[in-house]
Backbone as a chain_set.jsonl record, in Angstrom:
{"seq": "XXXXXXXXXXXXXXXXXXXXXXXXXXXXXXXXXXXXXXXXXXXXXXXXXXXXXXXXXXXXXXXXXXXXXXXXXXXXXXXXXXX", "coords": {"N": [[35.45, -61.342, 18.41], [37.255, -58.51, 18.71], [37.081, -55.578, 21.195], [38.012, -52.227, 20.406], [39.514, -49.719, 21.295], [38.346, -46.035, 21.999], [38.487, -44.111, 18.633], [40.609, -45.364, 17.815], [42.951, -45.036, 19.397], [44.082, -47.388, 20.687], [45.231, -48.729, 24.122], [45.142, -46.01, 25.016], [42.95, -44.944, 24.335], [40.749, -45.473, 25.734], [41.151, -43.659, 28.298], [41.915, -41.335, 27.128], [39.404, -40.683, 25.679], [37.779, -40.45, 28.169], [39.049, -38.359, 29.661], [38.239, -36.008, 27.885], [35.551, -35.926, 27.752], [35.797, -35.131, 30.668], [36.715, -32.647, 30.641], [34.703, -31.619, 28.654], [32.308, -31.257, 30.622], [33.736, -29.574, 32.726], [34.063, -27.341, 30.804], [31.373, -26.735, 30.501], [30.328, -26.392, 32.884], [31.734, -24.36, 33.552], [30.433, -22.449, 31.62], [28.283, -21.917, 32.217], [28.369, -20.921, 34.806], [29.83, -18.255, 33.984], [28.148, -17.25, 31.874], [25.761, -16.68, 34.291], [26.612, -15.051, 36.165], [26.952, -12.358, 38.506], [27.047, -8.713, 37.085], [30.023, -7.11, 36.45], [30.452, -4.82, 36.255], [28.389, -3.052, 37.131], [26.369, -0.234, 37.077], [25.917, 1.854, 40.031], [23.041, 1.995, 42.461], [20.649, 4.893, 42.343], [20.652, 7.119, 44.074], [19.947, 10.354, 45.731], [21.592, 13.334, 45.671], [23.387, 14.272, 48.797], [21.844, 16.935, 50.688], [23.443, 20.509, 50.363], [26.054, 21.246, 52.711], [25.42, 23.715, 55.605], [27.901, 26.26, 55.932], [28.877, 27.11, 58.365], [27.003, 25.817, 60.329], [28.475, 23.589, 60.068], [31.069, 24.416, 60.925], [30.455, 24.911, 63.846], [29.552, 22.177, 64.658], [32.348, 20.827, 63.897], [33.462, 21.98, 66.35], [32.235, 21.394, 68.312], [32.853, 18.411, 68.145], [35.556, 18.715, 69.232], [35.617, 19.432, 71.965], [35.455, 22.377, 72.031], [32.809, 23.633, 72.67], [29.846, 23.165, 74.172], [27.095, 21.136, 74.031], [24.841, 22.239, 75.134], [25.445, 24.669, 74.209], [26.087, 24.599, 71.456], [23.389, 24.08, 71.005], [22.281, 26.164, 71.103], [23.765, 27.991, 69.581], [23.03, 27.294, 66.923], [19.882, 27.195, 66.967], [20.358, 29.847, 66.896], [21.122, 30.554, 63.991], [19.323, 30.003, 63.114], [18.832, 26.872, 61.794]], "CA": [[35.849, -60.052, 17.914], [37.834, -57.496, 19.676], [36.387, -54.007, 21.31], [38.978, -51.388, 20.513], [39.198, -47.968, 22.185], [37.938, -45.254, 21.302], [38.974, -43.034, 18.001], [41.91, -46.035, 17.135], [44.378, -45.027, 20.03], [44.752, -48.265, 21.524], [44.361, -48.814, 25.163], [45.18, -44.969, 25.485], [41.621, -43.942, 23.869], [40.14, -44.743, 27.113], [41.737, -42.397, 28.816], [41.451, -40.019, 26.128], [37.611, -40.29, 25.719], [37.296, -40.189, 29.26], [39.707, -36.65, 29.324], [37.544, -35.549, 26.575], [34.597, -35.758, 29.025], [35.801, -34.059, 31.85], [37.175, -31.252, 30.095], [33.636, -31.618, 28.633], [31.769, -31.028, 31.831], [34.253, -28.754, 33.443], [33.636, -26.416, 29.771], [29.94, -26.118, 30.016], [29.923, -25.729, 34.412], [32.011, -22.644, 33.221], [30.036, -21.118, 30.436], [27.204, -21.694, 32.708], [29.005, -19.969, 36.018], [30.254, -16.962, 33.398], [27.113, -15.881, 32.019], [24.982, -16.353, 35.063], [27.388, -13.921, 37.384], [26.293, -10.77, 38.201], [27.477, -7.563, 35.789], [30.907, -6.175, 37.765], [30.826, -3.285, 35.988], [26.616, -2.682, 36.752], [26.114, 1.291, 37.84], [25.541, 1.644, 41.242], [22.011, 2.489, 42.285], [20.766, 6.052, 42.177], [20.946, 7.968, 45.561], [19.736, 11.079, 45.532], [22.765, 14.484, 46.308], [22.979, 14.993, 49.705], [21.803, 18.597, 50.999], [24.96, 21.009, 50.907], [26.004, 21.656, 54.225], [25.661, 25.208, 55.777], [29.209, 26.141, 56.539], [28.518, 27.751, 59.641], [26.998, 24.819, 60.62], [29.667, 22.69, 59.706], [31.822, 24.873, 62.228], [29.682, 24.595, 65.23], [30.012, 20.613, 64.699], [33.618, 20.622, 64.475], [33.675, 21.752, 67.849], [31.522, 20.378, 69.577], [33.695, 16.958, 67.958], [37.133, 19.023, 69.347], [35.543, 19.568, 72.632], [35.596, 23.421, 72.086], [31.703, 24.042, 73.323], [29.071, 21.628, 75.026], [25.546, 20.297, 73.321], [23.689, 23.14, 75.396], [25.981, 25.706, 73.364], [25.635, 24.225, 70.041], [21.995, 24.03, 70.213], [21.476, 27.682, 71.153], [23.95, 29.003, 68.488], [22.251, 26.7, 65.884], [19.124, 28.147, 66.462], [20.454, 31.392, 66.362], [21.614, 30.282, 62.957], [17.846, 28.982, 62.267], [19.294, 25.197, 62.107]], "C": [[36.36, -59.192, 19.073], [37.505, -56.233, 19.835], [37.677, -53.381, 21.149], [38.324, -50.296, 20.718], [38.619, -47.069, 21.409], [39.031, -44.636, 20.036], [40.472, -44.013, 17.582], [43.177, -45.57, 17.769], [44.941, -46.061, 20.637], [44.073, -48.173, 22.917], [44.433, -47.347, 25.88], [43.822, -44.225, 25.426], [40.905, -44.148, 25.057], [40.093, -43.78, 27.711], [41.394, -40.985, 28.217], [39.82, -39.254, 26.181], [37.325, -39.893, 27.657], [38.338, -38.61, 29.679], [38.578, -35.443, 28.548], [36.144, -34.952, 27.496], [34.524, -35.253, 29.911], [36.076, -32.841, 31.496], [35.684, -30.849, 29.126], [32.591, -30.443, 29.476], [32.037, -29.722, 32.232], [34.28, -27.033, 32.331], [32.311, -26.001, 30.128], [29.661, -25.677, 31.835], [31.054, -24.341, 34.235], [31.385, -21.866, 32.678], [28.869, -20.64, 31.652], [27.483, -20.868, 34.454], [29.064, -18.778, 34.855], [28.893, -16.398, 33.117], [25.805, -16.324, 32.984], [25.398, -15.501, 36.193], [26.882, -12.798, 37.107], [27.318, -9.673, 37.435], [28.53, -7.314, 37.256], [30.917, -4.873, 37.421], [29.151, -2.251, 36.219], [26.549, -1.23, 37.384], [25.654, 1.323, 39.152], [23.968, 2.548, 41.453], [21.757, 3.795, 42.641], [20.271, 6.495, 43.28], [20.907, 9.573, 45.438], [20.891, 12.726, 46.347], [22.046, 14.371, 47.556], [22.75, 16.255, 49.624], [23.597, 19.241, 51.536], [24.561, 21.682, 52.629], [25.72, 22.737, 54.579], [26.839, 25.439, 56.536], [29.413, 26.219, 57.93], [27.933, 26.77, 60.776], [27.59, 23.712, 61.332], [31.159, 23.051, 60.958], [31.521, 24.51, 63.142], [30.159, 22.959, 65.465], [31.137, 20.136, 64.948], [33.833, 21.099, 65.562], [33.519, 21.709, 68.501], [32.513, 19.243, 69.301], [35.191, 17.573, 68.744], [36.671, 19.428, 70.852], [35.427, 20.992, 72.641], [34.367, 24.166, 72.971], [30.802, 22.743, 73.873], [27.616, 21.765, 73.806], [24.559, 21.807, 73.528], [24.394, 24.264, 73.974], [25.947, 25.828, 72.126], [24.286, 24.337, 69.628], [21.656, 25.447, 70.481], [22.331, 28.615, 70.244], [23.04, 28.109, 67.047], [20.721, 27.018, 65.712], [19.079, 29.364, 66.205], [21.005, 31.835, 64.905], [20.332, 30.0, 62.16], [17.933, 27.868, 61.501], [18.347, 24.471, 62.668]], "O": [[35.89, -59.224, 20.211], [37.541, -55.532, 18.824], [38.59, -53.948, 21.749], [37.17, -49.924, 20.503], [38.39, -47.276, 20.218], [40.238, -44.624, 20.277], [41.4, -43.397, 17.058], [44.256, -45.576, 17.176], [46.068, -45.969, 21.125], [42.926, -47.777, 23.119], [43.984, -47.213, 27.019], [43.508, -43.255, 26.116], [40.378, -43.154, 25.557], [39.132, -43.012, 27.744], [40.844, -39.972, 28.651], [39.314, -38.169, 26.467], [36.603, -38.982, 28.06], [37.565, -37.756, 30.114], [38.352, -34.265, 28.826], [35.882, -33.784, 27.784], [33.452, -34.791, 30.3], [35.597, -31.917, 32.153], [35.59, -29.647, 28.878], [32.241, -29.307, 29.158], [31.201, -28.818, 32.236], [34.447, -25.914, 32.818], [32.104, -24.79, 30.051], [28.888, -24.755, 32.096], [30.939, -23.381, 34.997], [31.479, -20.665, 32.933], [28.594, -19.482, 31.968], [26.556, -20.318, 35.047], [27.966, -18.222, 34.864], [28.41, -15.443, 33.726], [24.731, -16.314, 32.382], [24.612, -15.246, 37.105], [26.487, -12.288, 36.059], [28.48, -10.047, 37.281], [28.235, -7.301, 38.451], [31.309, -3.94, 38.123], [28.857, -1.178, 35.693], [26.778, -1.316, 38.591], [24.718, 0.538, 39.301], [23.719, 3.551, 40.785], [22.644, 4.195, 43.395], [19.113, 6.109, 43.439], [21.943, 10.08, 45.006], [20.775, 12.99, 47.544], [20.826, 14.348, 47.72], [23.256, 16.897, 48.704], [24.443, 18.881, 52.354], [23.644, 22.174, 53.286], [25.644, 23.321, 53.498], [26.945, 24.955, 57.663], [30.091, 25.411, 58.564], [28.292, 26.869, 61.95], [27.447, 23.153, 62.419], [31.909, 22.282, 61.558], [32.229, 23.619, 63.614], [30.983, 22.611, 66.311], [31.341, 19.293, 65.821], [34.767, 20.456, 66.041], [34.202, 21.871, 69.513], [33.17, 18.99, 70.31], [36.044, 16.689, 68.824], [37.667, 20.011, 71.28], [35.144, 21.156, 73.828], [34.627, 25.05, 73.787], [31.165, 21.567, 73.919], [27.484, 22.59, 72.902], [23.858, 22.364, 72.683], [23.764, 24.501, 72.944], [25.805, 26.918, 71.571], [23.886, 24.575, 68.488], [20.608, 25.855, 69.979], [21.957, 29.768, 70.027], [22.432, 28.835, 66.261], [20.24, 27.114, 64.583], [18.23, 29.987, 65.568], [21.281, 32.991, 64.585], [20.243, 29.815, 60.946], [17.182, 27.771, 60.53], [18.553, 23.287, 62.934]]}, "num_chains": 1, "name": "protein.A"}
């Protein structure tokens, strides 16, 4: 008696069944990559407002960064700011 291929294609159903199979495989190592990925859209975690700046502050800093005054000068108007 003679084995014939799979599904009555001849000697193509090899092929076939074995197609069938990888596209198989390569189906379910997707579903199983898709829903085990993390959420892209997940909220980012909750971080509490920074403190608003005090403007005045915020001056002094910029220039100390622009070279305008030195460290000693900054720290003795900043406490005169009560900083």
């Amino acid at each position: 008696m003679m084995w014939h291929s799979a599904w009555g294609f001849g000697s193509t159903g090899g092929l076939l069944g074995l197609l069938v199979v990888v596209l198989l495989v390569v189906g379910i190592v997707s579903l199983f990559a898709f829903l085990t990925r993390p959420a892209r859209h997940a909220p980012p975690p909750f971080t509490p407002p920074a403190p608003p700046l005090d403007p005045a502050l915020q001056i002094l800093r910029e220039r100390v960064a622009r070279g305008e005054i030195d460290q000693a000068e900054f720290d003795e108007r900043r406490r005169a700011l009560g900083g």
